[in-house]
C-alpha positions as CSV (number, residue, x, y, z in Angstrom):
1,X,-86.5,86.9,-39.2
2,X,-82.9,87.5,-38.8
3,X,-81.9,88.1,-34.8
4,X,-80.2,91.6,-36.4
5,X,-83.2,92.4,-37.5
6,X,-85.2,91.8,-34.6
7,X,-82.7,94.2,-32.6
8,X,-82.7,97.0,-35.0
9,X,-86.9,97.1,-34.6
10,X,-86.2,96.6,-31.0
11,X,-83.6,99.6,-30.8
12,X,-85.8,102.1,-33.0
13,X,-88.9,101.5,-30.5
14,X,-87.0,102.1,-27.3
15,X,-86.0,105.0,-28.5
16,X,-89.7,105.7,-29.0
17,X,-90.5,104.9,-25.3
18,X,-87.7,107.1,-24.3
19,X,-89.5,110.4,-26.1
20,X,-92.6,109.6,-24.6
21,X,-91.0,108.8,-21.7
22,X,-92.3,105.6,-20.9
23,X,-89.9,102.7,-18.8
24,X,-91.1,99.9,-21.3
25,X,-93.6,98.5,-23.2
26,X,-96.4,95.6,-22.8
27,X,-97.0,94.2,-26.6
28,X,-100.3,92.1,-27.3
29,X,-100.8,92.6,-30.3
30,X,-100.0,89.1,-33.1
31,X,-98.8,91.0,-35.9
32,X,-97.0,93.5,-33.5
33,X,-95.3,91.1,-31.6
34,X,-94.6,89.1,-34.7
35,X,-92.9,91.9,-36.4
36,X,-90.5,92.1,-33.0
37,X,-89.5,89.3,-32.0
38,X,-90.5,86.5,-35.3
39,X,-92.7,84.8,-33.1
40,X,-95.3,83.6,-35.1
41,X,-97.3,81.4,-32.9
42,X,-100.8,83.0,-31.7
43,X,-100.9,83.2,-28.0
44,X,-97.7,85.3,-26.5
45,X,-96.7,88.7,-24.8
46,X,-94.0,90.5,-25.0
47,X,-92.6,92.7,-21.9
48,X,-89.9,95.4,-23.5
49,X,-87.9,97.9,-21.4
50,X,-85.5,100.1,-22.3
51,X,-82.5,97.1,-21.2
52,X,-84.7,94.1,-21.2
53,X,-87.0,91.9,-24.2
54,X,-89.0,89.5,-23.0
55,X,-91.5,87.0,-24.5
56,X,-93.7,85.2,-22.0
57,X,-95.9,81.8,-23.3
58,X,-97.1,78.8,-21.8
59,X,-95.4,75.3,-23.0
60,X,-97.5,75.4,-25.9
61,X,-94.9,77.5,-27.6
62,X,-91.9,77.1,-25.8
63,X,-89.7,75.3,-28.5
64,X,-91.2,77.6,-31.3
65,X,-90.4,80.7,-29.3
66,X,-86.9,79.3,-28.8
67,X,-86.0,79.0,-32.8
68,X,-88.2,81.8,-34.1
69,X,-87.3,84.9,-31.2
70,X,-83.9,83.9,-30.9
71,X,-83.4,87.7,-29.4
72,X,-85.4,87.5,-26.6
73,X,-85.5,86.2,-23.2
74,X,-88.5,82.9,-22.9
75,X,-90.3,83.4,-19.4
76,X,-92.4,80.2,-19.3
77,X,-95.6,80.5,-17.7
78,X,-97.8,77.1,-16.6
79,X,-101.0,77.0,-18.4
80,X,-102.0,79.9,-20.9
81,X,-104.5,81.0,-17.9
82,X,-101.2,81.9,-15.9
83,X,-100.0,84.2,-18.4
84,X,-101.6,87.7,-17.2
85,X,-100.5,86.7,-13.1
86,X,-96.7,86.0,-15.2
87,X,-97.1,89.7,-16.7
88,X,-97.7,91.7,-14.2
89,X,-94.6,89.8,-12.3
90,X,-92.4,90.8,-15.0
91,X,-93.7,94.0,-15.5
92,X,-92.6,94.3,-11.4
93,X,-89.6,92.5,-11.4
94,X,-88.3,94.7,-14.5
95,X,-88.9,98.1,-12.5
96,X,-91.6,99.2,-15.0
97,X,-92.9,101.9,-12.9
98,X,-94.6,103.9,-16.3
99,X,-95.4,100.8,-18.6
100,X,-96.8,101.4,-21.9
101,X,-99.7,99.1,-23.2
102,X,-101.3,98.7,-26.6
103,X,-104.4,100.5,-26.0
104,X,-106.0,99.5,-29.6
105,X,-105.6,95.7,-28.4
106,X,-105.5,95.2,-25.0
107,X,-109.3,94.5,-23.8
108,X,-110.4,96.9,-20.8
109,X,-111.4,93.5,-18.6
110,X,-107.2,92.5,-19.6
111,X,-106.4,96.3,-18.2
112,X,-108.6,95.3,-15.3
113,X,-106.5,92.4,-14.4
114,X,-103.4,93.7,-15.1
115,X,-104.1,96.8,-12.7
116,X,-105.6,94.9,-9.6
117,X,-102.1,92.8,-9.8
118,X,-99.9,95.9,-9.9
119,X,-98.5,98.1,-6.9
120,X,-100.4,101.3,-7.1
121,X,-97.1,103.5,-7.7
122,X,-96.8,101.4,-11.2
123,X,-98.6,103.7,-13.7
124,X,-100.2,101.6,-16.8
125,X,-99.9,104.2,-19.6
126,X,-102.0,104.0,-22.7
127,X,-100.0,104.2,-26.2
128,X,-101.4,103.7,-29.9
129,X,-99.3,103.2,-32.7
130,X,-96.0,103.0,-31.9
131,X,-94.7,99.5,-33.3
132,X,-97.4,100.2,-36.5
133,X,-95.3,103.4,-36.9
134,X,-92.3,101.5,-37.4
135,X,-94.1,99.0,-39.3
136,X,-94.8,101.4,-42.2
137,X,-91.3,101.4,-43.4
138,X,-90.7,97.6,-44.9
139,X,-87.0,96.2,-44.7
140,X,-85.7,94.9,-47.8
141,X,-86.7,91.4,-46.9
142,X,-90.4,92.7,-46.1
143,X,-90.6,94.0,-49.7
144,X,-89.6,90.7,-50.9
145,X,-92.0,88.9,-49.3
146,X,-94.7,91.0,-50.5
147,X,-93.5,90.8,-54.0
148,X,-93.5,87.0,-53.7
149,X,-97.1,87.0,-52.0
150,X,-97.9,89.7,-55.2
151,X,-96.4,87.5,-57.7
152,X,-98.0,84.3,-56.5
153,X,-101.8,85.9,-56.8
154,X,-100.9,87.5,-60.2
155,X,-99.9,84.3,-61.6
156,X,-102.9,82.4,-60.1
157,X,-105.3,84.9,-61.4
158,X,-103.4,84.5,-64.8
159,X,-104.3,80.9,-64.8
160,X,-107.8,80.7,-63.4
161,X,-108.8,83.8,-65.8
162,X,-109.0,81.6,-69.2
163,X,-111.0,79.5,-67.2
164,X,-114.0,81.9,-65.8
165,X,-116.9,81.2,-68.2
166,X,-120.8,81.6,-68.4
167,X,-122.4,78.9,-65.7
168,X,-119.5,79.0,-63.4
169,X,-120.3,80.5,-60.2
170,X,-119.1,83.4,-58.1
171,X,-117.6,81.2,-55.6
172,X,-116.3,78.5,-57.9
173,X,-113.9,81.3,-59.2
174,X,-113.0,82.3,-55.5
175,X,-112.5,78.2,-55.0
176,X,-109.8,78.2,-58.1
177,X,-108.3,81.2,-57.4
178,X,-107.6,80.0,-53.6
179,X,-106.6,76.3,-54.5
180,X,-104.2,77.7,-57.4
181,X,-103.0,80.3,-54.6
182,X,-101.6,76.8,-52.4
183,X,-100.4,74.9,-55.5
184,X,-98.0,78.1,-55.6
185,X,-96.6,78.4,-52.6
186,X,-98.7,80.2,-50.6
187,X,-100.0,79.8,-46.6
188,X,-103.7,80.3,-48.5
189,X,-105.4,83.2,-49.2
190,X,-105.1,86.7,-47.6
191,X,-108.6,87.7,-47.4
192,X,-112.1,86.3,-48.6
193,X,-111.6,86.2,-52.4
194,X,-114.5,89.1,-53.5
195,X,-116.1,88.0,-56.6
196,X,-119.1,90.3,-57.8
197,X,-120.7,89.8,-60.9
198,X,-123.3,91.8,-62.6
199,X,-125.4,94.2,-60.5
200,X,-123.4,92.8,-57.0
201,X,-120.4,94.7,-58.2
202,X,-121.9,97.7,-56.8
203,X,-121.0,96.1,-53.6
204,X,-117.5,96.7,-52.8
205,X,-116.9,94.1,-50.5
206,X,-119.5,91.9,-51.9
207,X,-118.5,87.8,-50.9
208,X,-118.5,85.2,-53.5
209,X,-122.2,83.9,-53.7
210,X,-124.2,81.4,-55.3
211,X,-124.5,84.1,-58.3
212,X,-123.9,82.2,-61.7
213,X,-121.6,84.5,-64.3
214,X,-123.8,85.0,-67.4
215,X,-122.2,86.4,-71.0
216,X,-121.8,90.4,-70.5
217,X,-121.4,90.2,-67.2
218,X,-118.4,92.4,-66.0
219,X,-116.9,91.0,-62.6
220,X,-114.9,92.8,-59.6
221,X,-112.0,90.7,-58.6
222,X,-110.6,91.5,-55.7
223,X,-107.8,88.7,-54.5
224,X,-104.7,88.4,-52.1
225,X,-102.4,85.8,-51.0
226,X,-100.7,84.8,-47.8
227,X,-97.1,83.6,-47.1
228,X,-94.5,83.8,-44.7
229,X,-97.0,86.4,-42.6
230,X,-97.4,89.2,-45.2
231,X,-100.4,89.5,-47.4
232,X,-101.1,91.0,-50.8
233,X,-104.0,92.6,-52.1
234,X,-104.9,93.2,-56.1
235,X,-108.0,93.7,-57.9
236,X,-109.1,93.1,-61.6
237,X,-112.4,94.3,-63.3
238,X,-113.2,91.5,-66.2
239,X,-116.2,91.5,-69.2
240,X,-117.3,88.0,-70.0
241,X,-117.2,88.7,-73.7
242,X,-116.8,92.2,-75.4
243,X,-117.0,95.3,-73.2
244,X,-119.8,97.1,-74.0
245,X,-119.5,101.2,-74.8
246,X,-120.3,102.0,-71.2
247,X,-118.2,99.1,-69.3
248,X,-115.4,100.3,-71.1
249,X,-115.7,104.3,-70.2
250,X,-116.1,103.4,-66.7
251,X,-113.2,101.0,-66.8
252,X,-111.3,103.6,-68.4
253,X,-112.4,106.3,-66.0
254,X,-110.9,104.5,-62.9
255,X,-108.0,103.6,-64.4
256,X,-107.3,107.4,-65.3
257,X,-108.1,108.1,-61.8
258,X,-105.8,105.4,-60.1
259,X,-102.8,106.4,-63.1
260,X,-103.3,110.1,-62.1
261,X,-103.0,109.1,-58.3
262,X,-100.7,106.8,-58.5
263,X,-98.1,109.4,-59.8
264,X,-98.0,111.2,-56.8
265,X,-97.3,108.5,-54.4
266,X,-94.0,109.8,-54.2
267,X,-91.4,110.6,-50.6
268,X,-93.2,113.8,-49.4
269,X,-96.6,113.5,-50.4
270,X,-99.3,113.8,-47.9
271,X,-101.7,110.1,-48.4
272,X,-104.7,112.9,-48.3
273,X,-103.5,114.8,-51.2
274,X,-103.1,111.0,-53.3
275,X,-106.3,110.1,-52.0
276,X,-107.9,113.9,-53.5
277,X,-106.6,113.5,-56.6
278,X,-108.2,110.2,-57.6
279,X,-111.4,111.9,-56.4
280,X,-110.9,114.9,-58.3
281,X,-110.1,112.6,-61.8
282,X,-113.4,110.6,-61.1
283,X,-115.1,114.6,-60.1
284,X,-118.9,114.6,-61.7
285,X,-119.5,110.5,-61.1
286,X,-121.9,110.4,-58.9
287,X,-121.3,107.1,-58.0
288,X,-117.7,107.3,-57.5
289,X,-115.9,105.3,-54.4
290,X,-116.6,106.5,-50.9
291,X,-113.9,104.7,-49.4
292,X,-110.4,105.1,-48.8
293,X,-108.3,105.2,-51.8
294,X,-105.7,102.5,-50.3
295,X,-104.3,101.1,-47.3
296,X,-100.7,100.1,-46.4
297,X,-100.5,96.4,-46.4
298,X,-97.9,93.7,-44.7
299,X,-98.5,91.7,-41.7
300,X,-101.7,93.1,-42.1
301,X,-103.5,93.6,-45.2
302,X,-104.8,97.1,-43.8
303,X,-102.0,98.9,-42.0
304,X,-100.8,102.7,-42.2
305,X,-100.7,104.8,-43.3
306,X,-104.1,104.9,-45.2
307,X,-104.7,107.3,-48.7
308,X,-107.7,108.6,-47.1
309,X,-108.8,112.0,-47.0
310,X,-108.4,111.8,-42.8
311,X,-104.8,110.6,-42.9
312,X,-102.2,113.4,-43.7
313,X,-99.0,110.9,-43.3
314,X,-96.1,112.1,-45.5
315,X,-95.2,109.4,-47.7
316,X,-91.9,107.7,-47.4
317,X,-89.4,105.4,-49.7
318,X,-90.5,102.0,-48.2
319,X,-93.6,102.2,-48.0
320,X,-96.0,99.9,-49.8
321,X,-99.2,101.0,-50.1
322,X,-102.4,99.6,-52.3
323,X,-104.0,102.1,-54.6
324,X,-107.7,100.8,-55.6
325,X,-110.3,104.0,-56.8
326,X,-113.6,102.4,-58.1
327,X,-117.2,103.4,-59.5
328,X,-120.2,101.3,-58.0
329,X,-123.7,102.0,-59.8
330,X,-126.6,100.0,-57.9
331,X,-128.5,98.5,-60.1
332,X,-125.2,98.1,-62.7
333,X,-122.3,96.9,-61.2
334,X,-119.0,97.9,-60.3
335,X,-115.6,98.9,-61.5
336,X,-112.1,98.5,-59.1
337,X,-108.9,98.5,-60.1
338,X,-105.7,97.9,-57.4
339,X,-102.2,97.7,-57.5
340,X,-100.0,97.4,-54.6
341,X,-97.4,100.1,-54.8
342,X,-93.9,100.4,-53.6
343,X,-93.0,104.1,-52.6
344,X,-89.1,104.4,-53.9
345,X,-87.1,107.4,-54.4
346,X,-87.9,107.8,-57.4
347,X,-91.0,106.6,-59.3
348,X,-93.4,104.4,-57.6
349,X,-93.4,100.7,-58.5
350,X,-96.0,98.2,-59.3
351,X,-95.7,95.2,-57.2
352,X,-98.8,93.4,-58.3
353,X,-98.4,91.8,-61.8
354,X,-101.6,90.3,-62.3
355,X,-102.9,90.9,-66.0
356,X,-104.9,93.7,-66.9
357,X,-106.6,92.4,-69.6
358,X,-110.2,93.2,-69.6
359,X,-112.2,90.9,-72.3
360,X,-112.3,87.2,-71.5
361,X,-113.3,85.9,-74.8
């Protein structure tokens, strides 16, 4: 990550801190302290005040913190076990008296440390959210990472697809799919490849198995891939043969839900209202999805905001959000279909290019 880029995140959450009124900020989180400073290794804290960015790590990480967080000052520590002692120094020595601390990461026997090493007039303060707020809007090199990680999945799935055959397995799919996903480019995949054949499609998150693809079989998809940190997320429905009559108006029925959806994920646009109308298309299914209808995705591949009918976040141009509605009969099988989106000013764009082509003859 550029060092101007890393200042400009830094600058928008300070000015966060100093609405809520908080002296600085104690970062645990990876993905949060990642998306601040570059760091990329997976043991480090950040200390932030409203003059001063810190990032402490044991000599593990020194060199790597040194070329990757170019913007902040390295406090070594000794050995990792030194690090929470090293904290609650820095937290001191900085004047912190109201410090902020991620409450969604930090573990209450961490807090417990922390506290018993702090002066009583320093006031640990819990926060949620703030550096995921600022996460929901990707730069212009985030949305070219996720396009690359998009387009690397899309064209693996176009190569293993041809391949997937009666007496493969489930997993033997998720095997291709993942090795194709390296031979690309990518870190490896983003998630557990789902692959649900048959009657497991009804399982939304149902794990490659042992399961062996028979003719007629129709197959939930569900794939990402991983590079440079940021993670994509798509998700095909596929017939072994020739769709029968009811595969296909089920198939059809999502995607009329996800095309009606998808038109409103426009700047303004509250992620429940999305999420309501892909319910109201699919309205009369009793088996439609009960989950969310998508999820933000980038250093993780579910972040906010989150089409859900519990999340009321106004869309903005930036955002890039996955839109995935689906139909799960037990006893049938499945149908999911998900794009990841990017919210622009004007209409929303397809990231995910994977092919849509339903029939693998």
């Amino acid at each position: 990550m550029r060092a101007e880029e890393s200042a400009r995140r830094i600058a928008a959450l300070r000015r966060r801190l100093a609405d809520l009124e908080l002296d600085g900020l104690l970062v645990t989180a990876p993905e949060n302290i990642r998306y601040l400073s570059g760091f990329s290794g997976s043991l480090a804290y950040l200390v932030i005040s409203l003059q001063a960015a810190e990032i402490l790590g044991d000599s593990r990480y020194w060199l790597q913190m040194e070329a990757e967080a170019p913007g902040f000052a390295l406090v070594r520590s000794g050995p990792s076990h030194g690090l929470w002692p090293l904290v609650a120094e820095r937290v001191k020595r900085l004047g912190l008296q109201r410090a902020g601390f991620e409450s969604q990461h930090l573990t209450v026997e961490q807090h417990q440390r922390l506290t018993a090493a702090l002066p009583v007039e320093i006031r640990l303060t819990a926060t949620a959210g703030l550096v995921e707020g600022l996460r929901m809007l990707k730069s212009t090199d985030e949305v070219e990472l996720l396009r690359r990680v998009a387009q690397i999945a899309g064209r693996a799935f176009d190569r293993v697809q041809p391949a997937i055959r009666p007496g493969l397995r489930e997993r033997d799919v998720a095997f291709l799919l993942e090795q194709t996903f390296r031979e690309l480019g990518a870190d490896g995949p983003a998630f557990d490849t789902i692959v649900a054949a048959g009657e497991r499609g009804a399982l939304p998150h149902g794990r490659a198995s042992d399961r062996v693809l028979e003719r007629g079989d129709m197959i939930v998809v569900d794939f990402g891939a991983s590079a440079g940190g940021y993670h994509s997320d798509c998700t095909r429905t596929i017939v072994v043969g020739k769709p029968t009559p009811e595969q296909r108006q089920v198939i059809d029925a999502v995607r009329r839900a996800q095309t009606e959806s998808m038109a409103l994920m426009k700047p303004g646009v509250a992620a429940d209202v999305i999420d309501r109308r892909a319910r109201e298309s699919l309205d009369g299914d009793a088996y439609a999805f009960q989950h969310g209808l998508g999820h933000g995705i980038g250093l993780l591949v579910h972040e906010r905001p989150f089409l859900s009918p519990s999340d009321q976040t106004p869309l903005q141009a930036g955002m890039v959000i996955t839109n995935e509605p689906g139909i799960y009969r037990p006893g049938w099988g499945g149908v999911r279909l998900e794009e990841m989106v990017l919210v622009t000013e004007n209409e929303p764009e397809v990231l995910t290019p994977a092919s849509r082509e339903v029939s693998i003859e």
